[in-house]
C-alpha positions, -999 to 999 in steps of 0.1 A, spaced: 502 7 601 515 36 581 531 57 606 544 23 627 560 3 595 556 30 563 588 35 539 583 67 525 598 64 485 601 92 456 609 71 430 624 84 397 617 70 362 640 78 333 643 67 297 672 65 284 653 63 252 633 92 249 650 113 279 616 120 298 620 115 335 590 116 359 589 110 395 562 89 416 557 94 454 549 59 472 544 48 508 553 12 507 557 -17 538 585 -34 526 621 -32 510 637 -56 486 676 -65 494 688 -78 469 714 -104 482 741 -112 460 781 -124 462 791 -84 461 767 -76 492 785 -75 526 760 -54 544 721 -51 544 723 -12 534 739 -23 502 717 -46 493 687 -20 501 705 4 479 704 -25 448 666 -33 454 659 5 448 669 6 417 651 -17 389 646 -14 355 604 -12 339 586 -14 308 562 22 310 540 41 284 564 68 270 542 100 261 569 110 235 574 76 218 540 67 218 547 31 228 557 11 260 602 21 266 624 6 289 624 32 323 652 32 349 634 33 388 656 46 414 646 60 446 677 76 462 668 70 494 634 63 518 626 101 525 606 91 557 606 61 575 583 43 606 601 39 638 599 -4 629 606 -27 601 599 -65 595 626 -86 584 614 -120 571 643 -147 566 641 -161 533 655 -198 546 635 -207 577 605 -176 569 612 -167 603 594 -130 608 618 -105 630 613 -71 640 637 -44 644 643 -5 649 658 16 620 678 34 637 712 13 633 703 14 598 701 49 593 734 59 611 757 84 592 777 51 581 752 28 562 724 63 551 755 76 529 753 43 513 715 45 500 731 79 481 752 61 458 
């Protein structure tokens, strides 16, 4: 399943807070896209769902702080996805590889 559908993430974590930053390596199966009237295209919205915002244990406040999550971009990727649509929970699957043209990959940068 991993090397068929895995999304290979390096997620950041920053507070703004206390200034630490720490990184996190995950393999996960799914993407959030994160649909909303500025979206016109799916590599946008992939771009918004990598970045969220959490509630962590900061070593140098001694308390739970607000972190910032972004991962800049999947760092490896399965040769498939799964799309499900959110309407009629119809499951589709596709390639990557329109995704990760030279077009929409410069987009996941930003």
């Amino acid at each position: 399943m991993q090397r068929l559908f895995g999304v290979g993430l390096r997620t950041r974590f920053t507070c703004a807070e206390s200034g630490e930053a720490e990184g996190e390596d995950a393999t996960v199966f799914e993407l959030k896209c994160n649909i909303t009237s500025d979206v016109n295209l799916l590599s946008e919205g992939l771009r918004l769902g990598l970045v969220s915002d959490r509630e962590k244990n900061s070593a140098a406040l001694g308390r739970l702080a607000l972190f910032q999550a972004r991962a800049p971009a999947p760092g490896s990727v399965g040769p498939f996805f799964a799309c499900m649509h959110a309407r009629s929970g119809m499951l589709c699957l596709g390639m990557w590889l329109p995704l990760l043209s030279t077009r929409t990959s410069s987009a996941f940068a930003g």
